[in-house]
C-alpha positions in Angstrom: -66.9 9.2 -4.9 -65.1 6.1 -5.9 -62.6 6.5 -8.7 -60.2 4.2 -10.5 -57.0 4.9 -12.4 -55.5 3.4 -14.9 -52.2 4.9 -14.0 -50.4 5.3 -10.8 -49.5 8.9 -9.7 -47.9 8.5 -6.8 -46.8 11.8 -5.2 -43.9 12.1 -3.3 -44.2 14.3 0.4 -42.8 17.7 -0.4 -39.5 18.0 2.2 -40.2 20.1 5.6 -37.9 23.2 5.4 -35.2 22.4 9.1 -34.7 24.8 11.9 -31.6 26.1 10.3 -33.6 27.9 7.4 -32.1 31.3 6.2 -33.8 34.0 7.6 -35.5 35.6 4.7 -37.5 32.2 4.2 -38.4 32.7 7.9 -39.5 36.2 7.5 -42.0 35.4 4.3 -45.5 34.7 5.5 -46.0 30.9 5.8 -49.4 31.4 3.0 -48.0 34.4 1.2 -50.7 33.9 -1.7 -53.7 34.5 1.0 -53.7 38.4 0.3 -53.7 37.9 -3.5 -56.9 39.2 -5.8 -58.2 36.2 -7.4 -57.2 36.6 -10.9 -53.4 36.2 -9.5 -54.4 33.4 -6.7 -55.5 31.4 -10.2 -52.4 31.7 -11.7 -50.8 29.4 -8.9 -50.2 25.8 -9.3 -50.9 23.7 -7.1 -48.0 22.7 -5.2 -47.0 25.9 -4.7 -49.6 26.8 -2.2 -47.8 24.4 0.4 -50.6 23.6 2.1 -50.9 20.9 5.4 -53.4 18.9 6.1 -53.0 18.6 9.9 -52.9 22.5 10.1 -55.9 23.1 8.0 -59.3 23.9 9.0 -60.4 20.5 8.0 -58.4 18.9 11.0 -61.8 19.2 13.8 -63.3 17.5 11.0 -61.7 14.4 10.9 -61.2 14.2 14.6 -64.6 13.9 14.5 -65.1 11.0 12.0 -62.3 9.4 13.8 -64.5 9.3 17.5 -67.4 7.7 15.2 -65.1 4.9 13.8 -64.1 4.6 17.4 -67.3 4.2 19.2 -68.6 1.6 16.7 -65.5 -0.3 17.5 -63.4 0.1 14.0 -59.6 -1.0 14.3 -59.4 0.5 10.4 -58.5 4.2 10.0 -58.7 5.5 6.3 -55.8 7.7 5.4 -56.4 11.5 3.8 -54.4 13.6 1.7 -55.0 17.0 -0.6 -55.8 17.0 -3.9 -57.8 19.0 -6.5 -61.7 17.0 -5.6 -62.9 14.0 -3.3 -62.3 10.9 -4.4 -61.4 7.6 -2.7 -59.1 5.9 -5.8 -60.1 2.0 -6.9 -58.0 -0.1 -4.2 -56.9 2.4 -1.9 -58.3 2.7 1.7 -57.7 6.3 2.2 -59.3 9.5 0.8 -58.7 12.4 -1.4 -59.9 16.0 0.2 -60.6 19.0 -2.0 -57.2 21.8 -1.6 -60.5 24.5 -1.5 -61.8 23.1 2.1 -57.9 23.5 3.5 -57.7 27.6 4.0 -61.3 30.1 4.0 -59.2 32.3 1.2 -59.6 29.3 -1.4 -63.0 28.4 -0.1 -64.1 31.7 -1.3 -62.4 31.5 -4.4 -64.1 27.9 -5.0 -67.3 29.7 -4.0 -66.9 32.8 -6.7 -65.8 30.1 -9.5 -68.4 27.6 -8.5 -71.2 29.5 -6.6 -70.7 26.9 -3.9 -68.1 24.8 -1.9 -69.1 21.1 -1.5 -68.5 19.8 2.3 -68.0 23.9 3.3 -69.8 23.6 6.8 -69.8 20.8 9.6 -72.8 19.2 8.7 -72.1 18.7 4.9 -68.4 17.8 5.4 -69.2 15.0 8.1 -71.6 13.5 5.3 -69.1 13.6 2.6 -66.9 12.3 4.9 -69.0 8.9 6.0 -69.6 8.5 2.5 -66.0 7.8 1.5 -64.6 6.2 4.7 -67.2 3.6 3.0 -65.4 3.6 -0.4 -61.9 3.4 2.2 -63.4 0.3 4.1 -64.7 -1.4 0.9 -61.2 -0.8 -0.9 -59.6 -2.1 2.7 -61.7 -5.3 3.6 -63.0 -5.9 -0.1 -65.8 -6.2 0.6 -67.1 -6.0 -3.0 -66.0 -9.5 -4.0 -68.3 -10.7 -1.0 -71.0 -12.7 -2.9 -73.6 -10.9 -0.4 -72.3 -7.4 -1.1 -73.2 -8.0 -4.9 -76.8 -9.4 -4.5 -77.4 -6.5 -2.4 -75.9 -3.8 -4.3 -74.7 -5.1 -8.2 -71.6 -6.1 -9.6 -68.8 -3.2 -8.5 -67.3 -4.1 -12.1 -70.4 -2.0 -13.4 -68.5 0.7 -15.8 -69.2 4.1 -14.5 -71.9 5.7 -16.6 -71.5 9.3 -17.2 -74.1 10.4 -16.4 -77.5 8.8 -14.3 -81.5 9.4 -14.3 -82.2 8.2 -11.1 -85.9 7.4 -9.9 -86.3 10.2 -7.8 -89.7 7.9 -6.2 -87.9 4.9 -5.5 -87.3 3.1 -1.9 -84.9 0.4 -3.2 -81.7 3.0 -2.0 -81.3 6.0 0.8 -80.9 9.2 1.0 -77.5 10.6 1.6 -76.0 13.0 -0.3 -77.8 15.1 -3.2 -79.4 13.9 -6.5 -80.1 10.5 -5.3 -76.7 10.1 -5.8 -76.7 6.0 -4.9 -78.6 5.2 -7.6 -75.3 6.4 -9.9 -73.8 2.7 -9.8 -73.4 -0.4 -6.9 -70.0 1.4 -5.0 -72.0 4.8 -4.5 -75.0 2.8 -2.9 -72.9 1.1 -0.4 -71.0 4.1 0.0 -74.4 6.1 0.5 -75.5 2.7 2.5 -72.9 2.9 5.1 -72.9 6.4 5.9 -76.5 6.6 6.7 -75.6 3.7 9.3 -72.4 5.7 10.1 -74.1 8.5 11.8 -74.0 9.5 15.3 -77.8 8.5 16.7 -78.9 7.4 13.1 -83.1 6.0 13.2 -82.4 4.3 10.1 -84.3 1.5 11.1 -87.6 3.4 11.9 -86.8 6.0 8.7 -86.1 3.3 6.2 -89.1 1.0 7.5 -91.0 -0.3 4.8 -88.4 0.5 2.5 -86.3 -1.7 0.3 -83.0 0.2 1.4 -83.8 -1.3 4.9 -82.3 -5.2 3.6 -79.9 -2.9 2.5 -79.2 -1.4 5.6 -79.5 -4.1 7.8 -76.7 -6.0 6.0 -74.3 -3.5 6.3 -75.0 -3.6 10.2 -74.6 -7.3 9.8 -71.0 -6.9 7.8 -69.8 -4.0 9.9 -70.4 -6.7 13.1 -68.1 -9.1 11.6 -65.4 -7.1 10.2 -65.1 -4.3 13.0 -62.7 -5.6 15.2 -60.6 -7.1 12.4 -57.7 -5.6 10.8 -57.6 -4.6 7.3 -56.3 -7.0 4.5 -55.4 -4.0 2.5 -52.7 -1.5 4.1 -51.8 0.6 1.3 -51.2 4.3 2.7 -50.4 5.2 -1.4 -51.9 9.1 -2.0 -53.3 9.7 -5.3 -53.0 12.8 -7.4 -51.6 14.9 -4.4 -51.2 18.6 -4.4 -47.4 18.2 -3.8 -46.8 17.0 -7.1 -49.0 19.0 -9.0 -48.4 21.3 -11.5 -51.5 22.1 -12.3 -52.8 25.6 -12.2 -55.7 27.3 -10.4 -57.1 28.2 -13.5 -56.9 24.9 -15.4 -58.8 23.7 -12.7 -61.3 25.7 -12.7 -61.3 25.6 -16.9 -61.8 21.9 -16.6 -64.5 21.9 -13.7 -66.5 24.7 -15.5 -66.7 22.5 -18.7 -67.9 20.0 -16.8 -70.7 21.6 -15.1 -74.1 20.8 -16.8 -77.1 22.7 -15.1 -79.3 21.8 -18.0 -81.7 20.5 -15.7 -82.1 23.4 -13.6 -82.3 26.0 -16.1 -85.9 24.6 -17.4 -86.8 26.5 -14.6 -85.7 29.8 -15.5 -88.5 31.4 -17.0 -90.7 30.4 -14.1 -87.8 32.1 -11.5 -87.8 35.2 -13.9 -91.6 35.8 -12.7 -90.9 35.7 -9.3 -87.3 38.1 -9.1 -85.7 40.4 -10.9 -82.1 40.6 -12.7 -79.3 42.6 -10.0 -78.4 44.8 -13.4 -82.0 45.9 -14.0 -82.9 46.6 -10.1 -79.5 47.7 -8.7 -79.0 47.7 -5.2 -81.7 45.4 -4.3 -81.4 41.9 -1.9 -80.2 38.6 -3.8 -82.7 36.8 -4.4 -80.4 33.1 -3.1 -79.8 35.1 0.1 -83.9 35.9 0.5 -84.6 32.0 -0.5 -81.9 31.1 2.2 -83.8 33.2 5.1 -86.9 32.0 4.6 -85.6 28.1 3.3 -86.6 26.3 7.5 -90.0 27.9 6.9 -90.3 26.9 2.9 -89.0 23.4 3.9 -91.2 22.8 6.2 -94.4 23.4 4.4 -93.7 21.9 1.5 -92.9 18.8 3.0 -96.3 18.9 5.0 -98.4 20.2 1.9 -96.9 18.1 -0.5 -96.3 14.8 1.8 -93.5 14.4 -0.4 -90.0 13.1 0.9 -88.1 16.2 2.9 -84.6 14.8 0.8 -86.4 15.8 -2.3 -87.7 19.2 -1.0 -84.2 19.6 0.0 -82.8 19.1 -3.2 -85.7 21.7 -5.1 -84.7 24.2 -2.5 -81.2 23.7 -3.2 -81.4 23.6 -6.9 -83.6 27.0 -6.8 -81.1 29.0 -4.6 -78.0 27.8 -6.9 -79.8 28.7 -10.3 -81.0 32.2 -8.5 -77.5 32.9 -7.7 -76.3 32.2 -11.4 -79.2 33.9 -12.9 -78.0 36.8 -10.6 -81.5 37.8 -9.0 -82.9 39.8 -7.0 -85.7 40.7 -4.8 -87.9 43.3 -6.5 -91.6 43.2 -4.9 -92.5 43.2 -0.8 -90.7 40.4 1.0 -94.4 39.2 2.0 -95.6 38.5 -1.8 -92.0 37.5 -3.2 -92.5 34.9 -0.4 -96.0 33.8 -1.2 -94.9 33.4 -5.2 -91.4 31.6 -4.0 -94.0 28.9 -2.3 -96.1 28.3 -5.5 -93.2 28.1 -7.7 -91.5 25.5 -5.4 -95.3 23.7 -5.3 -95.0 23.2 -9.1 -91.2 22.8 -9.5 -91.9 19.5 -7.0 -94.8 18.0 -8.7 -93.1 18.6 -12.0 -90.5 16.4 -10.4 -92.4 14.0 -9.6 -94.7 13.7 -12.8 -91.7 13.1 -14.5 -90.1 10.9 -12.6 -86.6 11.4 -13.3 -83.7 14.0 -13.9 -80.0 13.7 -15.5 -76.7 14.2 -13.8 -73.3 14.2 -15.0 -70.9 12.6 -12.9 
């Protein structure tokens, strides 16, 4: 996500505690928080959980999106620093990481508050990860004031809207990330754009053929040719918003992000998932009904996608949307695995054509 600021918050690095520390300090486990219930972890600010990048979890990661920048030839590197959500600020060639995906103790906390933890395995976080290296090398090269760039994607000086209704039937943009999320404005679909070329053994030219993303795709192949081998114009190694400086706490956070979560959208299907499972307080002890969707999801997906002849990215998405509402809803399992099944498929039948009939759905950004 591409995010501008009308103010700089330029964090300063915390200092690195020397050799000579006193011994108490030495004895005190290095992440003293990770054995604290979660009502306590929330009451931390930010900066106090003295977390490092380079010694997190997420370090594999970016080794790996370094080696794809480096077999396509890239001299350019974006930067990446800790703060409280992704973001790759207006300007600056580097990229913000979520503090949740730097220790598993605050992934599950971001999983209790949120019911899921965006880029929490490989295969999400490397997508995430293409997506804003393309904000880093549009900020870097700036690339948006190329007249080309505009007629393919729009004017980057489009005000972010706050929320879109994207055509979920259209073939002018790819798929990428969830809820068609390049048709939000012109920096997500280059964003989207250049991580679909990004990827290790990508077929985008026989998956896009026929499409109107293919222009799309075959001038950022064009542009990434030119501008591979050439140094950056912008160098800026600024971090925005870091966790270092702030004093934010947990639960703020998570205040603000709840507020800001509209499932709206997903609840219309309630009723419908309420025929299908059963609430966890009225059928105690029984299977979760997300965990029961998750087995049998490779299955589901596949079907749908043959019975329907419908897009597997939007399959994706119903699947997705139905697993996070079940686990909100709390439900659970309550017939024989073999019927709950069967029903699961029909709903998913009508949730997709409903989709389609209408065309459209709204997300907040």
């Amino acid at each position: 996500m591409a995010r501008g600021k009308s103010r700089d918050k330029r964090g300063n690095r915390g200092g690195r505690r020397g050799r000579g520390s006193a011994p108490a300090a030495r004895r005190r486990p290095r992440l003293w928080w990770t054995g604290l219930e979660d009502e306590a972890l929330l009451d931390l600010r930010f900066h106090d959980l003295g977390l490092v990048l380079e010694k997190s979890p997420l370090a594999p990661a970016l080794r790996r999106l370094d080696q794809e920048l480096g077999r396509r030839g890239f001299v350019f590197r974006p930067h990446f620093w800790l703060s409280e959500e992704w973001f790759c600020p207006d300007g600056v060639p580097g990229v913000a990481i979520p503090f949740y995906l730097a220790h598993p103790r605050l992934a599950r906390l971001e999983r209790r508050m949120m019911h899921e933890v965006e880029g929490g395995n490989a295969r999400w976080m490397a997508r995430i990860l293409r997506h804003e290296t393309g904000h880093a090398l549009d900020n870097a090269y700036r690339l948006r004031r190329r007249k080309r760039w505009r007629l393919a994607f729009g004017p980057a000086t489009r005000p972010y809207p706050r929320s879109y209704t994207p055509r979920i039937t259209s073939r002018n943009y790819v798929m990428h990330l969830g809820h068609w999320y390049a048709q939000s404005h012109p920096t997500e679909d280059f964003a989207e754009t250049f991580a679909v070329w990004l990827a290790p053994n990508s077929t985008w030219r026989s998956d896009y053929l026929a499409w109107h993303a293919l222009r799309k795709l075959r001038y950022v192949d064009e542009l990434m040719q030119e501008i591979r081998g050439e140094p950056p114009p912008v160098r800026s190694r600024a971090v925005i918003e870091p966790l270092a400086g702030n004093r934010r706490s947990l639960r703020q956070h998570y205040r603000d992000k709840l507020a800001g979560d509209d499932r709206s959208d997903a609840r219309r299907y309630d009723s419908r998932l309420l025929r299908v499972f059963g609430l966890r307080y009225e059928n105690p002890g029984q299977q979760p009904a997300a965990t029961f969707i998750r087995q049998v999801r490779p299955q589901l997906h596949r079907l749908l996608v043959r019975r329907s002849q419908l897009h597997p990215y939007l399959v994706h998405h119903v699947l997705r949307m139905v697993i996070r509402r079940a686990r909100d809803l709390d439900l659970v399992v309550v017939g024989s695995l073999r019927v709950t099944q069967r029903e699961l498929f029909a709903l998913l039948e009508r949730i997709l054509f409903d989709f389609v009939r209408r065309g459209r759905e709204r997300y907040t950004l």
